[in-house]
Structure formats: structure tokens, C-alpha cells
N, C-alpha and C positions, 0 to 999 in steps of 0.2 A: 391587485398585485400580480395575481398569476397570467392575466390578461397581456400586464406590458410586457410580462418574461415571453408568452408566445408571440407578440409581436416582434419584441428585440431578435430572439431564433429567428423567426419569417424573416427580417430586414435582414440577418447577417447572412443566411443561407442564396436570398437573393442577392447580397453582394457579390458572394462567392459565383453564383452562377455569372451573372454582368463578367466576372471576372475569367471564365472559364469560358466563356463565347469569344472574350474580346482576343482571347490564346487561338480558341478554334479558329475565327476571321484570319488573324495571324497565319497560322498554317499554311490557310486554304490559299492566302495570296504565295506562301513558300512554295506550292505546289505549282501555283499558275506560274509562277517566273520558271520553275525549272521545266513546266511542260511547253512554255515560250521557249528555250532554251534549246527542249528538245527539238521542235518546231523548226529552228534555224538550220542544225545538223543537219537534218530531214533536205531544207530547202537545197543547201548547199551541195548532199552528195545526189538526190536531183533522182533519184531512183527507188526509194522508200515511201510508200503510200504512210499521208498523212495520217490517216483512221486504219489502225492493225487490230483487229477484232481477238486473236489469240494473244498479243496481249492486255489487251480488258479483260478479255474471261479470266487471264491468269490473275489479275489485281483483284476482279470481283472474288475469284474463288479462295484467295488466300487471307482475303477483309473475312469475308464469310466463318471460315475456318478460327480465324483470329477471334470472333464474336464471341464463339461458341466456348473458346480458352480463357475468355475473361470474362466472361457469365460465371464458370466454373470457378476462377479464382476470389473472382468479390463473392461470392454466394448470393447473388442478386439476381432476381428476375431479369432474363436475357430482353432484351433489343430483338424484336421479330425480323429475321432475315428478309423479308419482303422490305421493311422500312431499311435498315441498311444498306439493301441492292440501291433501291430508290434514291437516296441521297448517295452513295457515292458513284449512280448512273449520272446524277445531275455535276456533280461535280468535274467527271471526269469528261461530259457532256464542254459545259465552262471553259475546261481546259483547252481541250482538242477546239473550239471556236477562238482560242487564240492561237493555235497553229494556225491554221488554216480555217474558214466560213464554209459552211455544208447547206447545202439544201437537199434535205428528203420530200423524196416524190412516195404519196401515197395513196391508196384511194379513200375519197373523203367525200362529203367537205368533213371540216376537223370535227372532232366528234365520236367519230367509227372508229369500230376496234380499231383497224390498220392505225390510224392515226394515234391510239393510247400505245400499240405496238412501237409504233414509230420514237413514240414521245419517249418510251421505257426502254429504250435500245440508245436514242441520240441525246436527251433530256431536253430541258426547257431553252436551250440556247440556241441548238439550231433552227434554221428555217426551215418551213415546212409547206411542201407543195401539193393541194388536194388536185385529185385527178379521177376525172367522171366513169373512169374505167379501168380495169388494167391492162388493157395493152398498151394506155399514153402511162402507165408508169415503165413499163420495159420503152418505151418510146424516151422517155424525158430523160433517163439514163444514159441509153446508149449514144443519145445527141450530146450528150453533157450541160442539156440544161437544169439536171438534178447530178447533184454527186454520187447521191445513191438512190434507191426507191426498197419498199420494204409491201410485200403482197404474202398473203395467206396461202398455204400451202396443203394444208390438213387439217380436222375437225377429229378429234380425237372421237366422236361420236357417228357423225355424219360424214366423212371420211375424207377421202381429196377434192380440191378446190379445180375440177378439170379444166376450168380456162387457164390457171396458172402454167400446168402439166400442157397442154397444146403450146403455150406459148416460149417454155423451155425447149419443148422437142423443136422449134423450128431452127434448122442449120442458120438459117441469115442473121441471126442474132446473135453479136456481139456479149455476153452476159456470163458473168459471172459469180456465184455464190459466196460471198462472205462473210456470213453472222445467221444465226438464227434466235429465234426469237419466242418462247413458248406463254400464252398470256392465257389466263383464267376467265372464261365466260361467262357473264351472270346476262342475263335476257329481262325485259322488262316491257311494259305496256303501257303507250303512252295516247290517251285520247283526250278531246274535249267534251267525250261525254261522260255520265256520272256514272253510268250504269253498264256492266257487259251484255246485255240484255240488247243494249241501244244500238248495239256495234251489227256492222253489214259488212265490213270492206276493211279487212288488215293488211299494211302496204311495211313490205321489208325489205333485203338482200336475202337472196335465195338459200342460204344456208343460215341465217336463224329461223326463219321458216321451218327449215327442215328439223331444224336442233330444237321447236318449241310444239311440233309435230300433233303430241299427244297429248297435250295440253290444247290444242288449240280445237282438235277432234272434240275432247271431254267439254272447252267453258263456251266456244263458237264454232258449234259444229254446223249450220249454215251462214256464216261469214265467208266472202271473198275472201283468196287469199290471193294476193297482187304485187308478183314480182320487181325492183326496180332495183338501179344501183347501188343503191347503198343506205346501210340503217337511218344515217343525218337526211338523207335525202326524200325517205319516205313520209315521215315527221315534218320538213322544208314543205311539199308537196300538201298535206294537210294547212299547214301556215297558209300557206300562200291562197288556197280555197277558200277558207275564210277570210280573207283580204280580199278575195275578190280576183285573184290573181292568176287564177284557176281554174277550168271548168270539169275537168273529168270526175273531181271526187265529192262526195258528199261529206263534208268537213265534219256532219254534226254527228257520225256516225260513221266515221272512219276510226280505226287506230295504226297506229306504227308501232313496233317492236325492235328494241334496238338496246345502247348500255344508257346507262345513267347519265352520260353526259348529254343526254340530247334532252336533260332540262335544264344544262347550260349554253347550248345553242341554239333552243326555239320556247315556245312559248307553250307549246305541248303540256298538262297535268300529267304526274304519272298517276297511275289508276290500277295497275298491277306488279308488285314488286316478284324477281324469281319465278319465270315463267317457264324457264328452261326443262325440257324431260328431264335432263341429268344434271346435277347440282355441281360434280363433281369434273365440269366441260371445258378442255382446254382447246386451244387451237393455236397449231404452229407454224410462224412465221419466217420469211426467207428474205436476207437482205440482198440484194442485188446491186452490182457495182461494175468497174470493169477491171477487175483484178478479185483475186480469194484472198483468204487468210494466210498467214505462214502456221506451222504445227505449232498447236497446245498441248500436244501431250492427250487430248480426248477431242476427235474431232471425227468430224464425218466428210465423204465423200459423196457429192450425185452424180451420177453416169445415165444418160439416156441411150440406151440401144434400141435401134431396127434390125429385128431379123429375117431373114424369107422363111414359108410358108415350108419346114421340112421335119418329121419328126426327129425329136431329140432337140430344136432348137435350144429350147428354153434352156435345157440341162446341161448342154456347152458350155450357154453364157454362163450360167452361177459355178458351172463345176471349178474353173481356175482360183475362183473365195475359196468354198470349201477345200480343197485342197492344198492351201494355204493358211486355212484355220481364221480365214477373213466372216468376220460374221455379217449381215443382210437385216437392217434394221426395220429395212423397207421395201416391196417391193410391186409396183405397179403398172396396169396396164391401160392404153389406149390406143382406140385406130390412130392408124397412121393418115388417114381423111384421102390417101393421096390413089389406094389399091384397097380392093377390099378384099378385107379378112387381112390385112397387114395392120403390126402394131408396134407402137413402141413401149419400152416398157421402160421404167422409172425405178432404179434403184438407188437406197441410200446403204451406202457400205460404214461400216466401221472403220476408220482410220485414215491416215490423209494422203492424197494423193503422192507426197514424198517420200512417202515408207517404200522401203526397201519390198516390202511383200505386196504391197498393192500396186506398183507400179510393174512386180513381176506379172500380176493378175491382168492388168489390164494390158500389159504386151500380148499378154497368151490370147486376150480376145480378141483384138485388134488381127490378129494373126486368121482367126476364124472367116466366115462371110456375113459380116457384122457389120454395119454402121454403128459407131460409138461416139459419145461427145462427153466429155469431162467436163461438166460444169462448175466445178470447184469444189476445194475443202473449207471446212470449217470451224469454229469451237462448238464442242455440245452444248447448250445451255440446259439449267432447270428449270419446271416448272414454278413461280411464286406468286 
């Protein structure tokens, strides 16, 4: 008897649910028609980019917010705001692909963080373009044979991604920053041997390398360490040796370091999970487009200046923020390749290029003997 009474509960609770998806589905196509909707306005007045980043951040950050007030009112264990971001990225992803069809360029093959970046920025709808490098991702942008491209910018540990920063600073480039992107890095070991013991030759992209550092010192401390494109490609490179497809590596005793997805995209065993020095590893991403965001209310500015070789340079360029209460969330340097001992330097300001106090800042520097380039505003995002 008590058997049928939990089965009858079970069936009537799974009707209810059946019932409360079939509403969800409902919505989601209310959404899509009014974002088709939007989409037409858009075409019509012929001068509004399709993908507005600040207003996503404002929908994510206001869902988010929302989460947390109705966690609080059922008195029920919350909805993990990473899961929430996620589906209503995919959703809002859905939508925006019936405005308009996207293709992100980014560097891959798919797999690589850029690519889980790319995916958790555009979702599952758009298309998406691997590219064996990053300068064919600023390349396939600026041609417009990607609408956007999405390249790594920072390692919250291991610091700037300097070919990105070289390829900001270059005048000829057409590029503008629209979205950023901050994702969680977990690092892992993938071989076809059984044993770390067996291992001779770890093949990755230069910065988990660097992010699995002391780890790789302490479990393979005479192992290769053997820089290449990218995570998927290191893992590909092993594949392919063992196929026969390949001569440089020794497949039985190679490993690759890379995420989790690259036992969705090769044939690789994983063989060590969390190899990262720091558990706690984010790295942040910068979308790239030919246009920025409009303001969100929390957004950021990048500005690359060249200065000549004079004391007090430096203190010029930042003195117009601080005297404007403009804070410097970031600020970096490199040669300029062209003079030496010339450099450019890489700032990320708080606030957006249309503020009234940063737009006063950056006349003041412009005014100075400064090369300056405004690379766009943006929404803040969090890390999840």
C-alpha cells in the first residue's frame, strides 16, 4: 500500500513537472519572437549592432540578482549562479542567432579554453571558427569573415598573454573591445601511458605550461616541456603519432595538458586530474569586434599609449585618472619592437569611454606627446 501511495506522489509530481517545462518551452519561444522582433527594429533603423554586450550583462546581472530573491522567498536551496549564467547564456545565445547568424573566431581546434570562453559568452547556437593562431583571429574579424573573435588577455596567475597586448598595440588594426569574458581554469593530464614514471615529453600552449609549473617541476621533473598552439592541438599531435601520422613525438610517452574537454575531442586517457599550481585559476577573456559596447552602468575602458623616453612620462599619462578619481584596474607594459627602450603600455580604466570624466581624461592626454588608442568599453563581467 505505501509502495502505490509513493508511486502515485512520483507520477503526480512528474506530471506537474511535464507540466511546468511544457510553460518553460512556452516562454522561451515568447522570448524568441520578441527577440525576432527586436532583430527587425535593429535591421530597419540600420545602425544598432545586432550583439549589445551591455545589454546582456544588464539581463544576466538582473536574472542573477533575481536568483538570489527567490532562493530567499521559497526558503529552498538556491540554483548555483554558474548554472543560471549558463542557461540563460544559451538562451539568450538562441535568441540573438535569430536576429542575426554569428560566427566566432577563436583559437582552437574546439576544445581549448578560448573555445569553452567563446561557447559561455555566445552559447550553443552560434558558429564557431577554430583558428591555429591569434593573429588569424584579429585577422578573420577585421575581414569580416567572423563577426567577432574572443583571445585571452590575462592569467590571473601567470599574468598577460603578450601576443594578444602586441597585437592590440598595432595602429593598423581596425579592433574593437566588446565583452569580456573571465572563465575558471582547472588543467589536467592527458596520456596514453599508465604510469607518470613513463612520461618524457609534455606538449601544451605556453601558458598552462606555465600555470602547472610546479607541478610539473615536483611529478616530471626531467620531462620535455614542448610548446605548441594550443591545448586540443597538443593531445591532436599525440593522436595523430600513434596513427602513424606523425613523426616528431614519441606517442607512448608523451602527455598533453589541457581542460577536460579534450577527452571529448581525442582519444587521449585522462591520467591526472587538477594539475594546476593554483586551484583557484581564472583567465580573462576579451571579445573583439568592430565596434564596443554602449555603458552598463560597470564597464571598463582599454587605452594603449606610446610614450617617448622622458622622465615623468609615466606619471603624465595616469596623472589625468587620478585627478579625476578614475581608478586603473590594470596597467601594463611592452616594447614597442619598433625603438628600443620604447614601450607601450596597456591600461584598463574603470568606466566607459562616454563618461563625462573619462572622456575629460583622455583629452587631457591626447593633449600631452602621447600616442593613444582607445580600444573600447565594455561590461564588467564575474568570475563563475
Amino acid at each position: 500500500m505505501a509502495n502505490n501511495n509513493r508511486r502515485k506522489q512520483l507520477d503526480s509530481l512528474r506530471t506537474r513537472i511535464d507540466a511546468t517545462d511544457d510553460k518553460i518551452l512556452q516562454l522561451i519561444h515568447q522570448r524568441a519572437e520578441l527577440a525576432h522582433q527586436v532583430g527587425e527594429v535593429k535591421e530597419d533603423d540600420g545602425s544598432t549592432p545586432f550583439y549589445v554586450p551591455s545589454r546582456e550583462a544588464s539581463i544576466i546581472r538582473r536574472i542573477l540578482k533575481r536568483n538570489a530573491v527567490l532562493a530567499d522567498q521559497s526558503h529552498t536551496s538556491r540554483i548555483p549562479d554558474v548554472a543560471i549564467h549558463g542557461i540563460y547564456r544559451d538562451i539568450i545565445g538562441a535568441c540573438l542567432a535569430l536576429e542575426h547568424p554569428m560566427t566566432i573566431a577563436h583559437l582552437g581546434p574546439n576544445g581549448t579554453f578560448s573555445h569553452a570562453a567563446a561557447r559561455r559568452q555566445f552559447g550553443a547556437t552560434a558558429s564557431y571558427l577554430a583558428c591555429e593562431h591569434l593573429e588569424q583571429v584579429f585577422d578573420e574579424v577585421e575581414s569580416g569573415r567572423a563577426t567577432y573573435g574572443i583571445v585571452p588577455v590575462e592569467n590571473a596567475f601567470e599574468g598577460a598573454v603578450t601576443p594578444v597586448l602586441d597585437l592590440f598595440a598595432d595602429h593598423e588594426r581596425k579592433i574593437q573591445v566588446c565583452a569580456e569574458v573571465q572563465l575558471s581554469i582547472e588543467h589536467h593530464l592527458f596520456s596514453f601511458a599508465t604510469d607518470l614514471e613513463q612520461i618524457t615529453c609534455v606538449l601544451s600552449h605556453g601558458q598552462p605550461l606555465g600555470q602547472c609549473r610546479r607541478w610539473l617541476q615536483e611529478h616530471l621533473p626531467h620531462a620535455q616541456l614542448r610548446e605548441v598552439n594550443s591545448t586540443v592541438r597538443g593531445a591532436a599531435m599525440i593522436e595523430e603519432a600513434k596513427a602513424g601520422q606523425y613523426d616528431g613525438i614519441d606517442w607512448q610517452h608523451s602527455a598533453a595538458i589541457g581542460p577536460y574537454a579534450i577527452v571529448e575531442n581525442t582519444s587521449l586517457p585522462l591520467l591526472q586530474r587538477n594539475i594546476e599550481d593554483f586551484h583557484n585559476n581564472i583567465t580573462r577573456f576579451l571579445v573583439i569586434g568592430q565596434h564596443d559596447s554602449p555603458p552598463s552602468r560597470q564597464d571598463k575602458t582599454l587605452i594603449v599609449a606610446s610614450l617617448h623616453d622622458k622622465p615623468g612620462a609615466l606619471n603624465d599619462l595616469i596623472q589625468p585618472f587620478a585627478e579625476r578619481g578614475i581608478s586603473l584596474s590594470r596597467i601594463e607594459s611592452r616594447p614597442s619592437r619598433k625603438r628600443h627602450w620604447q614601450y607601450f603600455f596597456f591600461i584598463d580604466i574603470l568606466g566607459h569611454r562616454d563618461d563625462v570624466e573619462v572622456q575629460q581624461a583622455i583629452t587631457a592626454i591626447r593633449q600631452q606627446d602621447v600616442s593613444l588608442l582607445v580600444r573600447g568599453s565594455y561590461p564588467i563581467s564575474s568570475p563563475l
